[in-house]
C-alpha positions as CSV (number, residue, x, y, z in Angstrom):
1,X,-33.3,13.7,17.2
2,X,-30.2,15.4,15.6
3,X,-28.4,17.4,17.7
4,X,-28.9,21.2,17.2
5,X,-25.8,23.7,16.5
6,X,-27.2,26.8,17.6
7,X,-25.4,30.2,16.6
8,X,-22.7,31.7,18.9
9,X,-24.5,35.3,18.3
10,X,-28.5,33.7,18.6
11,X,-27.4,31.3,22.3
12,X,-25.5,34.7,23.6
13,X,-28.4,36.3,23.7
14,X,-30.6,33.8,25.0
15,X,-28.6,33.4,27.5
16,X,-29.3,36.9,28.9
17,X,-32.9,36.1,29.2
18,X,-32.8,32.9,30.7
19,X,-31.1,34.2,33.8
20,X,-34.1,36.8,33.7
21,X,-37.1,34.9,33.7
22,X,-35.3,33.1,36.7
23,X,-35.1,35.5,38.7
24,X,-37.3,35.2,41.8
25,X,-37.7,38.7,42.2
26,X,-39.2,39.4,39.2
27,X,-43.3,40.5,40.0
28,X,-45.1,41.2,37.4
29,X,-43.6,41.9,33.9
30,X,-40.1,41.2,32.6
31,X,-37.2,43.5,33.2
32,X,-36.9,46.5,31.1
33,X,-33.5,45.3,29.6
34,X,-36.1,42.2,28.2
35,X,-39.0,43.9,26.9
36,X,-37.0,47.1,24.8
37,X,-33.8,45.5,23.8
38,X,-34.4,45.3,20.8
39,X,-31.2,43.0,20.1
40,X,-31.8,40.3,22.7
41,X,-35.3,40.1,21.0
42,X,-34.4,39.9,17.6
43,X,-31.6,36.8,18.7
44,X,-34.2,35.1,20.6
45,X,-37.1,35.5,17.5
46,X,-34.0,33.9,15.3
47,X,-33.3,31.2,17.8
48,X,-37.3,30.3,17.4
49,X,-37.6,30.3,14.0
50,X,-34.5,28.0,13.8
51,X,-34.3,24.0,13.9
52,X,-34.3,23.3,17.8
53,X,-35.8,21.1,20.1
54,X,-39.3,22.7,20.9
55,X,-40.8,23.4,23.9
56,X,-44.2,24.0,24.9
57,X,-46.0,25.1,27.9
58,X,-49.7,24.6,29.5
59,X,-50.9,27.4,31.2
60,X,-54.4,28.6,32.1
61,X,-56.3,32.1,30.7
62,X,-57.9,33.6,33.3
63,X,-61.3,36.2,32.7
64,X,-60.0,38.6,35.7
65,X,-56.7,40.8,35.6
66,X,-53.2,38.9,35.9
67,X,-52.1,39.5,39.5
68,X,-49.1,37.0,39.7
69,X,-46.2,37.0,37.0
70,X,-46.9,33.0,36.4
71,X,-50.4,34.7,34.9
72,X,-49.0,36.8,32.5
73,X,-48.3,35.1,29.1
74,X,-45.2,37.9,28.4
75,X,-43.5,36.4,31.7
76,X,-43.3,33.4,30.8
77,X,-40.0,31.4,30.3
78,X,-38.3,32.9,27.0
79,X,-37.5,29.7,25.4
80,X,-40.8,28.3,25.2
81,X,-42.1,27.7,21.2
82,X,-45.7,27.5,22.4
83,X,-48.4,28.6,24.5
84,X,-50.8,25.8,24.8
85,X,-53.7,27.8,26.6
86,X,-57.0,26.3,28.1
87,X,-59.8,28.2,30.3
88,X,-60.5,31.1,27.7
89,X,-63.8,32.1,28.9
90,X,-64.1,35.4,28.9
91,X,-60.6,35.8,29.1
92,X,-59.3,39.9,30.7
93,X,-58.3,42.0,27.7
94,X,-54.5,42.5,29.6
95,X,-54.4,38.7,29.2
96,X,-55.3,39.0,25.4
97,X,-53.0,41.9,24.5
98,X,-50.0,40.2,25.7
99,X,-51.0,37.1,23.1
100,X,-50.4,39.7,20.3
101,X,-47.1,41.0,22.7
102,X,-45.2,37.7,23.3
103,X,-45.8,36.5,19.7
104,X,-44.0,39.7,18.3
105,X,-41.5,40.5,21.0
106,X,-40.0,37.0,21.7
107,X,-41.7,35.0,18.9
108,X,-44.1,32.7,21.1
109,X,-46.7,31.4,19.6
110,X,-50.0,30.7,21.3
111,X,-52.5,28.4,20.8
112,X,-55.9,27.3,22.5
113,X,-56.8,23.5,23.7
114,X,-59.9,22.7,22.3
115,X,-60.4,19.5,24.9
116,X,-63.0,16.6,23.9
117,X,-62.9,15.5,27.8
118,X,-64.0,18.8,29.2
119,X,-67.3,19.3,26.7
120,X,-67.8,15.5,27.9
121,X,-67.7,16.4,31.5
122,X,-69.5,19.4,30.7
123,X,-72.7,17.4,29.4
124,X,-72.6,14.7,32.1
125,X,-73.0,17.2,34.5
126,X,-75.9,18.9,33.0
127,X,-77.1,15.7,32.5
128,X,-77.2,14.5,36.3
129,X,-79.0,18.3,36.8
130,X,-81.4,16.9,34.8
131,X,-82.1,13.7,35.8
132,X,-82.4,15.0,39.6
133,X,-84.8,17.3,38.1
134,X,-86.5,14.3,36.5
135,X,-85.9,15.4,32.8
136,X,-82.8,13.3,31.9
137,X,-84.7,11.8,29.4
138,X,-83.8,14.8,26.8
139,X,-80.3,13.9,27.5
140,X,-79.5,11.0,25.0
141,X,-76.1,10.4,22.8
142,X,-77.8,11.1,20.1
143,X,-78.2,15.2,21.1
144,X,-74.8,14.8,22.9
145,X,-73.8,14.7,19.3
146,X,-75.7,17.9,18.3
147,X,-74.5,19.6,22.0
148,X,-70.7,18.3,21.3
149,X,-70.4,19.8,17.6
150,X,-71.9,23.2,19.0
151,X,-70.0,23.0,22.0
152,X,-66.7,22.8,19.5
153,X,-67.7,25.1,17.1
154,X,-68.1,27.7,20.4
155,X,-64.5,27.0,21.6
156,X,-63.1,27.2,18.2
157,X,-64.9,30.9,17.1
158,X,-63.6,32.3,20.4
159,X,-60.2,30.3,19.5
160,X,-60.2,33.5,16.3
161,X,-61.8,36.0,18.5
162,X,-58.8,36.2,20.8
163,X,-56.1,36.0,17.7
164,X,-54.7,32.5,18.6
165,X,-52.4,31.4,16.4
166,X,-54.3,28.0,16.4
167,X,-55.7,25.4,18.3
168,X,-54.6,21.8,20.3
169,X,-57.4,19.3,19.7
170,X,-57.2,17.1,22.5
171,X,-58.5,14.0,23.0
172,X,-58.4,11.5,26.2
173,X,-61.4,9.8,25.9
174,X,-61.8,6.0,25.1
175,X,-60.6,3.3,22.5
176,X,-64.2,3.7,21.0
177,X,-63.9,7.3,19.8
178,X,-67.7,7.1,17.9
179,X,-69.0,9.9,20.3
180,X,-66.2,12.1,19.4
181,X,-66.9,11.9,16.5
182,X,-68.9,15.6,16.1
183,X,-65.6,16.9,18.1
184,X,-63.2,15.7,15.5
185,X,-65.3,16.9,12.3
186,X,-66.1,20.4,13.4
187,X,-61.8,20.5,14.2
188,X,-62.0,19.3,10.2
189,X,-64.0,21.5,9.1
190,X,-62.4,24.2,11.0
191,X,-58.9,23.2,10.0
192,X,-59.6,23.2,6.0
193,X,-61.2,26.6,6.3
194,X,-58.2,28.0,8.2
195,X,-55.0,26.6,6.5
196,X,-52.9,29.4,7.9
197,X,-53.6,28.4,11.2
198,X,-51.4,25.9,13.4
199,X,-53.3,22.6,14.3
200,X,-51.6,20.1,17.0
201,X,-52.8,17.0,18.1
202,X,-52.9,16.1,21.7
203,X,-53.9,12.3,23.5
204,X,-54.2,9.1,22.0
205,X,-53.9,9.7,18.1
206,X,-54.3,5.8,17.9
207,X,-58.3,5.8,19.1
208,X,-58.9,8.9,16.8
209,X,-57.5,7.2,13.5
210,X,-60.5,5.1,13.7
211,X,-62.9,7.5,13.1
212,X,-64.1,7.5,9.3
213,X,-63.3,10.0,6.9
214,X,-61.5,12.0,9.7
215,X,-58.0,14.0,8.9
216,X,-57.0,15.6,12.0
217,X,-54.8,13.3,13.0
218,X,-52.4,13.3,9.8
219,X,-53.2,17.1,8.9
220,X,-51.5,18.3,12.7
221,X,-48.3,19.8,12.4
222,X,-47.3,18.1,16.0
223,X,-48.9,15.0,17.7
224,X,-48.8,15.7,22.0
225,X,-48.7,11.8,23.6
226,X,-48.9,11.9,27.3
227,X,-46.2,10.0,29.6
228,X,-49.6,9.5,32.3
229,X,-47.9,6.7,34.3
230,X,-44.8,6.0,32.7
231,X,-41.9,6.8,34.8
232,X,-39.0,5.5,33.1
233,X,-37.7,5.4,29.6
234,X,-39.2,1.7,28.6
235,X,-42.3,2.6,30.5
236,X,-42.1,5.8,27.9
237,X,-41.2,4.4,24.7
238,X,-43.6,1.6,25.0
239,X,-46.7,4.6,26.1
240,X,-45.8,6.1,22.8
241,X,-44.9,2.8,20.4
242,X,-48.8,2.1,21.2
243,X,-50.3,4.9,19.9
244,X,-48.4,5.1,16.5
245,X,-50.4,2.3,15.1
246,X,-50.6,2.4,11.0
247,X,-52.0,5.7,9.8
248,X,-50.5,7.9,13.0
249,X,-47.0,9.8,11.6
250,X,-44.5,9.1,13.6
251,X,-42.3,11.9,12.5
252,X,-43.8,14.8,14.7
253,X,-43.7,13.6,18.1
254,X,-43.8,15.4,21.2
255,X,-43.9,14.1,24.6
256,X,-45.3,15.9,27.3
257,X,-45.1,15.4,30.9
258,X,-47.0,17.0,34.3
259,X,-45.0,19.4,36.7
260,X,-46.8,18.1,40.5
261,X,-49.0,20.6,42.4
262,X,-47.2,21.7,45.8
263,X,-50.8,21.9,47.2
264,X,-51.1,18.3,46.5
265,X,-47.9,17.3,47.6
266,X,-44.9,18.5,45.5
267,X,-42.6,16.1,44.5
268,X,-44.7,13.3,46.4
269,X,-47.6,14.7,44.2
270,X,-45.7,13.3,40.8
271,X,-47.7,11.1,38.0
272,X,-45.8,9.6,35.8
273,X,-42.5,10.7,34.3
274,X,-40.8,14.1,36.0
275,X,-40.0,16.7,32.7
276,X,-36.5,16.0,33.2
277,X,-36.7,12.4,32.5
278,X,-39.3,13.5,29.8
279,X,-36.5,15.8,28.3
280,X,-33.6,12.9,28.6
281,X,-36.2,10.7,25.9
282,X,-36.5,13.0,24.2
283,X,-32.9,13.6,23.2
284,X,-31.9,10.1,23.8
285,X,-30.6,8.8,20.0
286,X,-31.7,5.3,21.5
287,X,-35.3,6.1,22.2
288,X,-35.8,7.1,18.6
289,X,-34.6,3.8,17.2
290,X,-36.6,1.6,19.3
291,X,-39.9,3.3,19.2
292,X,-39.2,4.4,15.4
293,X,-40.2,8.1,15.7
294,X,-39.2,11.5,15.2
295,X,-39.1,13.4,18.5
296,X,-39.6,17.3,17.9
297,X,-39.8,18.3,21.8
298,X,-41.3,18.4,25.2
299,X,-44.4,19.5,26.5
300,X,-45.2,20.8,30.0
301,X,-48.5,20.3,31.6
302,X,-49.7,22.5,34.6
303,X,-46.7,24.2,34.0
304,X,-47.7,27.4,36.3
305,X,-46.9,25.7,39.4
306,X,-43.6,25.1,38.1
307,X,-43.1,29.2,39.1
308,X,-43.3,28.7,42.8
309,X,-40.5,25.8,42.8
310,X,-36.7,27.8,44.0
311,X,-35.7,29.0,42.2
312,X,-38.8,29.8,39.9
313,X,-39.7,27.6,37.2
314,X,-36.8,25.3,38.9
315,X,-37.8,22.1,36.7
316,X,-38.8,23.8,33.1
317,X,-35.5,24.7,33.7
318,X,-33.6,21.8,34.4
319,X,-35.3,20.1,31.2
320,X,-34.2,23.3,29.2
321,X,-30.8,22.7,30.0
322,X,-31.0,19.5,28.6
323,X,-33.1,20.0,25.2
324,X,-30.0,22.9,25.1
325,X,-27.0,21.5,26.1
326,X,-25.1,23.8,24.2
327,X,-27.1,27.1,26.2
328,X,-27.2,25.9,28.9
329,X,-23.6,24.7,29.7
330,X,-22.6,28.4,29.2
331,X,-24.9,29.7,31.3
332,X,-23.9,28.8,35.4
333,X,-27.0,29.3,36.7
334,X,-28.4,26.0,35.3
335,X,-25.3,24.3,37.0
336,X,-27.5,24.5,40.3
């Protein structure tokens, strides 16, 4: 990835709202300073719009009234592109509002993750319901394929109902994707009737490229591969070299790594790469020669926990500072 120059007047301002959204003592909303000047806004909606190495969060919707600033989609870290939102059941309307808020105040987009895994879960366990209750026999792959399509088609028409900007299809299921196949036509369909929305890809892009006749893997804008248990660069590169078989674009690559639980251990709760070894291959010129790929940014799963670290979204930050060396080597709170 080229190095980005960003403008003197744009990274000033940024700057300003970095050392905000660290701030412990924040509760529930963002300063005042963030949320009415109008200034720092417009520098940080530039900055976005810009060439820059993204960054994207995972955070979960929640049906029942924000309580903790980590819940609230306007509190969120400034510099994040993207919103990648799962859970969105019946999500609280002070939840939705701020999708509309953060997209025109700081330029974050938002998008929900339509996941192939969870509508698989989902029927297994009705399934074993069934079977207990000695009816599994209704529950064959055949009307897995009519419950999967519907069960798609659902996520997707509440995807519009909220005013996402689009969706993440995301797929960690098998080599043989055949039953996924309902899942990654109704994400077709859906795409070709909504041009203007933003698709993204997110799993193993080499599995879905099998599928006949499908185009979701070459139509998304951004292709998410996962570090799972690579911890180190090779271990990276070669996670990533595998899934860009013939037919998978290589020039819209982001990695995304996992931020540990601290109710499951922290640090000691780690899988696979830590962001800030996700954000050094990413901007490693090396990296992008041996694995012959374009790397556009970094995505964080369960980000949210990230909030409680000290100070508050300690290792978003730390891989911030190194997607944006030249922001962050002004700023002396990322020095810590």
């Amino acid at each position: 990835m080229n190095k980005i120059l960003i403008p003197v007047f744009s990274a000033s301002l940024l700057l300003v709202s970095c050392s905000d959204w660290t701030d412990p003592d924040n509760k529930d909303f963002l300063p005042g300073m963030l949320q009415h000047d109008a200034a720092t806004l417009a520098g940080l909606r530039a900055f976005k719009a810009s060439a820059h190495p993204l960054l994207m969060m995972h955070i979960e919707g929640s049906s029942s009234a924000p309580s903790h600033q980590n819940q609230h989609p306007m509190s969120m870290p400034d510099s994040v592109d993207y919103l990648l939102i799962s859970g969105i059941e019946d999500l609280h309307p002070t939840f939705v509002s701020e999708l509309g808020e953060v997209r025109a105040l700081k330029g974050t987009r938002t998008l929900n993750v339509v996941d192939y895994t969870t509508i698989r879960t989902s029927w297994e366990a009705l399934r074993e319901e069934a079977e207990d209750s000695g009816q599994g026999g209704d529950y064959t792959e055949s009307s897995f394929a009519a419950y999967c399509k519907a069960e798609t088609e659902r996520q997707l028409s509440a995807s519009a109902a909220y005013g996402f900007d689009g969706i993440v299809a995301s797929y960690l299921g098998g080599f043989d994707s055949s039953a996924a196949a309902p899942f990654v036509q109704a994400i077709d369909s859906w795409a070709q009737s909504h041009p203007d929305k933003l698709l993204f890809f997110r799993g193993y892009p080499a599995y879905v490229i099998r599928l006949t006749d499908q185009t979701l893997v070459s139509r998304s804008r951004y292709i998410l591969i996962l570090t799972e248990d690579a911890k180190a660069s090779v271990s990276i590169s070669r996670q990533v070299r595998d899934q860009l078989v013939e037919g998978v674009p290589s020039d819209r690559i982001i990695l995304e790594a996992s931020v540990p639980s601290l109710a499951d251990g922290g640090e000691d709760a780690q899988v696979g790469a830590t962001v800030q070894v996700a954000a050094d291959w990413v901007m490693d010129p090396n990296t992008a020669s041996t694995v012959k790929c374009d790397k556009q940014g970094l995505a964080v799963s369960n980000a949210q926990e990230d909030y409680f670290n000290m100070p508050t979204y300690k290792r978003i930050r730390a891989a911030l500072a190194i997607l944006h060396p030249s922001i962050s080597d002004s700023n002396t709170e990322n020095r810590h």
